[in-house]
DSSP file (Angstrom, degrees, kcal/mol; ACC not computed):
  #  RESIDUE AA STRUCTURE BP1 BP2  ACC     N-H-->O    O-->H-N    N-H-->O    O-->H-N    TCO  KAPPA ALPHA  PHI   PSI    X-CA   Y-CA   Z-CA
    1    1 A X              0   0    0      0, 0.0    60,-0.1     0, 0.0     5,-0.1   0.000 360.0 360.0 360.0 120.0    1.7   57.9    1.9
    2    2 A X     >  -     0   0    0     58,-0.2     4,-1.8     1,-0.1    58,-0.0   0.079 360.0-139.1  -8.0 113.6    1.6   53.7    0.6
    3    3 A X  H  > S+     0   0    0      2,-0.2     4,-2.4     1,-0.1    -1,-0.1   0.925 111.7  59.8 -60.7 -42.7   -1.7   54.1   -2.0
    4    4 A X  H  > S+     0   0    0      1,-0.3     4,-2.2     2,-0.3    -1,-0.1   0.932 114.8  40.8-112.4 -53.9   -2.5   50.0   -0.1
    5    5 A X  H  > S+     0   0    0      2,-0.2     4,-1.3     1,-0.2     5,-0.3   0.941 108.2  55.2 -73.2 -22.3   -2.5   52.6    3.5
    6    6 A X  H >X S+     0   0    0     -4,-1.8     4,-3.4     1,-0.2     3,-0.6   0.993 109.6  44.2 -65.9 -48.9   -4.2   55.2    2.2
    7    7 A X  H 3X S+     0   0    0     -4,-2.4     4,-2.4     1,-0.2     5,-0.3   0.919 112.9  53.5 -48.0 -44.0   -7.4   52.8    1.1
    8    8 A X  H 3< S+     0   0    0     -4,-2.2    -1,-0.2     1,-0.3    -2,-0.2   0.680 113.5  41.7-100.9   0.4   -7.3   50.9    4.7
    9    9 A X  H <X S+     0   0    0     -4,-1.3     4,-5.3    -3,-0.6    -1,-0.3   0.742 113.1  56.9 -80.8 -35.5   -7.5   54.3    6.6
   10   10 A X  H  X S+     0   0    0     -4,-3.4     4,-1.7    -5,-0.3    -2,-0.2   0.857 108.6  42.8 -52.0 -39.0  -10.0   55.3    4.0
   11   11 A X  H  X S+     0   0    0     -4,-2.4     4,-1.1    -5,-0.3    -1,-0.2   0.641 112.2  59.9 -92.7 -10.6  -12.2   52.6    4.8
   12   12 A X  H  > S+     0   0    0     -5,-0.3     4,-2.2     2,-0.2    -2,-0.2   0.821 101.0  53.2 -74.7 -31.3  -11.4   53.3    8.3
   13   13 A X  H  X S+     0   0    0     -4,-5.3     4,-2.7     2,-0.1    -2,-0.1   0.899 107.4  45.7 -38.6 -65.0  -12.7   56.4    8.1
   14   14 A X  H  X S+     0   0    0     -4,-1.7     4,-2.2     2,-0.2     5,-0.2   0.878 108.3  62.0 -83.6 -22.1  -15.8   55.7    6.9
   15   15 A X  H  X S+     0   0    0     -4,-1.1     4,-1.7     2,-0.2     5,-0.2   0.986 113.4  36.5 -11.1 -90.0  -16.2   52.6    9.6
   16   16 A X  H  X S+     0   0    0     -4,-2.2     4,-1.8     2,-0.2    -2,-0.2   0.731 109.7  65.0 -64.3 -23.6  -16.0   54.7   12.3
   17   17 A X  H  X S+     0   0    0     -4,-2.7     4,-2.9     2,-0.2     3,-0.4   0.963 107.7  41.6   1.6 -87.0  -17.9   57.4   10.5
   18   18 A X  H  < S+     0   0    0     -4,-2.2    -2,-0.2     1,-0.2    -1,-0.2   0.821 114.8  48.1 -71.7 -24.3  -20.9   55.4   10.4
   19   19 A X  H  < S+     0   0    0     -4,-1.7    -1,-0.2    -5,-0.2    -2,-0.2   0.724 125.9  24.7 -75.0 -28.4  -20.8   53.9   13.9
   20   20 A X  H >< S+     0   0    0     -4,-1.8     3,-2.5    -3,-0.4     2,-0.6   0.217  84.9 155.6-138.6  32.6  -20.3   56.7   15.6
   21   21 A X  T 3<  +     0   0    0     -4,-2.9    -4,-0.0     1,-0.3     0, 0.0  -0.783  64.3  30.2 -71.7 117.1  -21.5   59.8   13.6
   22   22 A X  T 3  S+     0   0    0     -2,-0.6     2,-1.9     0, 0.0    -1,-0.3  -0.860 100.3  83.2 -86.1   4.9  -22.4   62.7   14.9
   23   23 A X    <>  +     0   0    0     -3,-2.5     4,-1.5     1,-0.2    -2,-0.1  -0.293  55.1 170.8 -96.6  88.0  -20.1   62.3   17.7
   24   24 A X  H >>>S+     0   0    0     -2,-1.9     4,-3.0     1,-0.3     3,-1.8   0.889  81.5  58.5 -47.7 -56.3  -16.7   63.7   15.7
   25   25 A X  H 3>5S+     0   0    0      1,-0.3     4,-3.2     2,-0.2     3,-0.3   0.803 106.2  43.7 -32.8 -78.8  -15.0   63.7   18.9
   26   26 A X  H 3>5S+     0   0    0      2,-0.3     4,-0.6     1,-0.3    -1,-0.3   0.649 112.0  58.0 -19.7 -58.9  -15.7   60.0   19.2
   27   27 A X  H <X5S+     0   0    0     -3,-1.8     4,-2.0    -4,-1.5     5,-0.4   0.836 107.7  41.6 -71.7 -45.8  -14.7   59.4   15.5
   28   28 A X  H  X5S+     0   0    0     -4,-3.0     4,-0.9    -3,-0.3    -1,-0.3   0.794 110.9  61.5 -99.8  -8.5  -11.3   60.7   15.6
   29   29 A X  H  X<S+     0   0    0     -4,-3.2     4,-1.2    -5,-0.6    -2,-0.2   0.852 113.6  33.6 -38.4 -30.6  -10.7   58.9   19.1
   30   30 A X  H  X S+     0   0    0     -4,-0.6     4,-1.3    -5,-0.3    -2,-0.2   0.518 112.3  61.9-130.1 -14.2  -11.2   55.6   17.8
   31   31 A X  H  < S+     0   0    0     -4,-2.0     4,-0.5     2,-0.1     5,-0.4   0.857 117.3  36.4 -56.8 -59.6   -9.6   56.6   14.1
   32   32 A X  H >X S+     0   0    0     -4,-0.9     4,-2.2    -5,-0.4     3,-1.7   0.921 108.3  65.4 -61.5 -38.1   -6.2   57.3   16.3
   33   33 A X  H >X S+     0   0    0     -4,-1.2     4,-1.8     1,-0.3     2,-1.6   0.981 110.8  33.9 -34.6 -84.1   -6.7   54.7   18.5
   34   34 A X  H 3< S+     0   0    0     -4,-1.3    -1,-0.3     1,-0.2    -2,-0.2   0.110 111.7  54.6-110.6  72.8   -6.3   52.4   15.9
   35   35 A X  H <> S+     0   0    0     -3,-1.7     4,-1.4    -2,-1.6    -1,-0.2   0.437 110.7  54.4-141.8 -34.0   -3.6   54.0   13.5
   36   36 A X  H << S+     0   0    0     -4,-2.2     4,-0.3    -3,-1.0    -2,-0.2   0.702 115.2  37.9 -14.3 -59.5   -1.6   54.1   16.9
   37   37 A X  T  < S+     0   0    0     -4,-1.8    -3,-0.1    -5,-0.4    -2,-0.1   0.940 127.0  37.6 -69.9 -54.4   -2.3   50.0   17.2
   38   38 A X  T  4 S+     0   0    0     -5,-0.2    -3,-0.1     1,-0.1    -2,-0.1   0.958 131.7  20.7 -69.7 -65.2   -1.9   49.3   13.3
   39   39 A X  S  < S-     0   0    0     -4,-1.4    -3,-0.2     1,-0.3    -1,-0.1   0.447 106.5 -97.9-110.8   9.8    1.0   51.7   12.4
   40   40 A X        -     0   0    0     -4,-0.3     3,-0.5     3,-0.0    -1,-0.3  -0.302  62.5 -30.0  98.9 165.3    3.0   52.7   15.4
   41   41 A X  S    S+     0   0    0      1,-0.2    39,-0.1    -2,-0.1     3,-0.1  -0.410  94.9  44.2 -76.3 168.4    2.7   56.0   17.6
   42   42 A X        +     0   0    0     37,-0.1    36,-0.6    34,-0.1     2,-0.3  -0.219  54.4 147.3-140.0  95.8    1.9   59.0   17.0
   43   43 A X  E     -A   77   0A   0     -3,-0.5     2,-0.4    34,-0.2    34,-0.2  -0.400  21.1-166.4 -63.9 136.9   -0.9   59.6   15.1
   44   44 A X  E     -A   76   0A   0     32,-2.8    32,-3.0    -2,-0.3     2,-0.2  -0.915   3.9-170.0-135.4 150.9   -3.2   62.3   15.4
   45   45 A X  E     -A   75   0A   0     -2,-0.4     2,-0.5    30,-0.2    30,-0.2  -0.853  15.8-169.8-158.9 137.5   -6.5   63.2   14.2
   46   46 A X  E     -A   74   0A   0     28,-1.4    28,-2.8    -2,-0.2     2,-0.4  -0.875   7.3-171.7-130.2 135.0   -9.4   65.9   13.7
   47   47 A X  E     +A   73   0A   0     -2,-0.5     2,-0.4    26,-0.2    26,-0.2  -0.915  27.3 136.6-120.5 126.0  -12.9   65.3   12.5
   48   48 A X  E     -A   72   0A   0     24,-2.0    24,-2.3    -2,-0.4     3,-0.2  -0.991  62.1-129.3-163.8-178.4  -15.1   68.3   11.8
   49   49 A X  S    S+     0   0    0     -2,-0.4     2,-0.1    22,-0.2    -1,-0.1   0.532 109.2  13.0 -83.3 -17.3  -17.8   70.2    9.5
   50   50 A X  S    S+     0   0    0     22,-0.1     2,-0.2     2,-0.0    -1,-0.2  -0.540  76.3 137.3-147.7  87.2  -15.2   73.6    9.7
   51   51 A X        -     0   0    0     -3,-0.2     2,-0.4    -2,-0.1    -3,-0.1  -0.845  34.9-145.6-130.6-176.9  -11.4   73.7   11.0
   52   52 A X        -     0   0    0     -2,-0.2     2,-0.4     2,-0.0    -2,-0.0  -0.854  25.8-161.4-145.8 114.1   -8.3   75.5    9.6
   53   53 A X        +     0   0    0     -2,-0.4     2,-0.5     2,-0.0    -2,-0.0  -0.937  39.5 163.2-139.7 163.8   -4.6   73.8    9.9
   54   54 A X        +     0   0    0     -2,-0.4     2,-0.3     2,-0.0    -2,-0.0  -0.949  31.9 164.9-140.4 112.4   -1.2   74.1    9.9
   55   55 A X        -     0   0    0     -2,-0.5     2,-0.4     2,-0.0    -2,-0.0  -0.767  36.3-122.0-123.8 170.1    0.4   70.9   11.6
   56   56 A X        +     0   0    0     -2,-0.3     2,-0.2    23,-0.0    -2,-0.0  -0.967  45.4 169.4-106.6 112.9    4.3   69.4   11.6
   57   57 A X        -     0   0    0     -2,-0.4    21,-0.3    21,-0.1     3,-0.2  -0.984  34.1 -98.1-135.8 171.6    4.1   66.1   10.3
   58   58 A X        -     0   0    0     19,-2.4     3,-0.2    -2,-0.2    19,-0.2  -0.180  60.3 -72.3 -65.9 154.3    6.6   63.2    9.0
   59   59 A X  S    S-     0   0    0      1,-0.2    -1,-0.1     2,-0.1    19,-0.0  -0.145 113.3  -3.0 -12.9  99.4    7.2   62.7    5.6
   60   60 A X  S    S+     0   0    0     -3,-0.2    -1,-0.2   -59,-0.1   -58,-0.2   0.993 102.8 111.0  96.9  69.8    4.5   61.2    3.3
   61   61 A X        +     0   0    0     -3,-0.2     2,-0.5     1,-0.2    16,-0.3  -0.064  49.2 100.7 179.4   4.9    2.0   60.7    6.7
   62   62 A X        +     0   0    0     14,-0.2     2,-0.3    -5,-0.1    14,-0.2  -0.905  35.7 161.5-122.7 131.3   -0.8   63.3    6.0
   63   63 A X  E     -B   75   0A   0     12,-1.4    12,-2.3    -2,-0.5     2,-0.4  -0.998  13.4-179.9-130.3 124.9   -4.2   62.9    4.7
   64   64 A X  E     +B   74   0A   0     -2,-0.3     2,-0.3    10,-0.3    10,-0.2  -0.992  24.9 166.5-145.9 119.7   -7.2   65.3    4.9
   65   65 A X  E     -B   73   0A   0      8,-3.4     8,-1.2    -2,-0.4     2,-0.4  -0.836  25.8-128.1-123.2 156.1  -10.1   63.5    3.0
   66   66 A X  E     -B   72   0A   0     -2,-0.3     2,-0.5     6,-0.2     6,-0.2  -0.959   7.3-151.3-116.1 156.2  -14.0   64.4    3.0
   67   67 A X  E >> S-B   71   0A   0      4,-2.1     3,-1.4    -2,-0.4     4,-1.3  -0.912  76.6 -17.3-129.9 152.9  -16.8   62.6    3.7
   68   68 A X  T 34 S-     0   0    0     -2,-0.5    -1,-0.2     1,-0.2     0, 0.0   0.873 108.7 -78.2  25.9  49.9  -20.1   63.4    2.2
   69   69 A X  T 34 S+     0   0    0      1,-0.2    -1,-0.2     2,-0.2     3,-0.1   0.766 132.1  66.5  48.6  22.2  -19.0   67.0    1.2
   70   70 A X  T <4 S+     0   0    0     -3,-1.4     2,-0.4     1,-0.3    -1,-0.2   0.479  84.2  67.6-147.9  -9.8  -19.5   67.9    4.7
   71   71 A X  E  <  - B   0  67A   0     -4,-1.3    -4,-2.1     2,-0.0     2,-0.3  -0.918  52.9-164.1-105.1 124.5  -17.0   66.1    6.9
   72   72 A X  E     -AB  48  66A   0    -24,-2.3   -24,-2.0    -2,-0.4     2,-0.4  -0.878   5.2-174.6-105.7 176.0  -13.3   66.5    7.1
   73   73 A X  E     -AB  47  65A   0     -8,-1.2    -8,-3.4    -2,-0.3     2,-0.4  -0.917   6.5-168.0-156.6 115.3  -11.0   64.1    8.7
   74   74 A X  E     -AB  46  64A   0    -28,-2.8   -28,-1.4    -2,-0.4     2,-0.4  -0.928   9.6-175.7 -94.2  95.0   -7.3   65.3    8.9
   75   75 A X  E     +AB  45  63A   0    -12,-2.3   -12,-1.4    -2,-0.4     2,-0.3  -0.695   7.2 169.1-109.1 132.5   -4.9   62.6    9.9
   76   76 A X  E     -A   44   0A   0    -32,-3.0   -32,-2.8    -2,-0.4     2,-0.4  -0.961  28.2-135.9-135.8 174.2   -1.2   63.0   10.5
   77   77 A X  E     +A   43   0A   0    -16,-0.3   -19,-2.4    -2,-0.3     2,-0.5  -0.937  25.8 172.9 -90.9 121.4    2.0   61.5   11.8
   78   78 A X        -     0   0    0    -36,-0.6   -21,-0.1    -2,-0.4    -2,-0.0  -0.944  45.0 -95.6-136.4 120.2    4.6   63.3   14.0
   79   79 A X        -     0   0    0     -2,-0.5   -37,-0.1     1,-0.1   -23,-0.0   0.071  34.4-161.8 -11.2 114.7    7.6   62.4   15.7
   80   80 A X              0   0    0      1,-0.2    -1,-0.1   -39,-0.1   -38,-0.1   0.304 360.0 360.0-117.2  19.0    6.4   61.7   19.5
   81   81 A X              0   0    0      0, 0.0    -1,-0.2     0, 0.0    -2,-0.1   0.444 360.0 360.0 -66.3 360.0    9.7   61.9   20.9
C-alpha cells in the first residue's frame, strides 16, 4: 500500500475513532463508507478490542493498525466481482 494512502486512512481511522468511539460497529461503517467513496469498491473493514483473521485481499491493500494499544482496525481490499 502508497506510504501518502496509508497516512490518510491512518488519519481516518483515528477521525472516526474519536467521533464515534465506543460504537466499533459504527467506526468501521463510516471507515468503509468512505474508502469505498475515496478509492473505489470494495473495501472492507473490522474494528475491535479481540478478533482473529484470515481474509483474501488484493495486492498491497491490507492494513491492520492499533489504536491506543487496545483497538484494532483491519482494513482490506478484495475483488467485488
Amino acid at each position: 500500500m502508497d506510504e501518502l494512502i496509508k497516512k490518510e486512512i491512518k488519519n481516518l481511522i483515528l477521525t472516526k475513532y474519536i467521533l464515534f468511539e465506543p460504537l466499533y460497529q459504527k467506526v468501521a461503517y463510516e471507515i468503509k463508507i468512505n474508502l469505498d467513496e475515496n478509492f473505489g469498491m470494495a473495501w472492507h473493514c473490522i474494528v475491535g478490542k479481540s478478533f482473529g483473521f484470515e481474509v483474501s485481499f488484493e495486492a498491497n491493500c491490507l492494513l491492520y493498525v492499533r489504536v491506543n494499544d487496545q483497538i484494532g482496525v483491519l482494513i482490506w481490499k478484495s475483488d467485488h466481482s
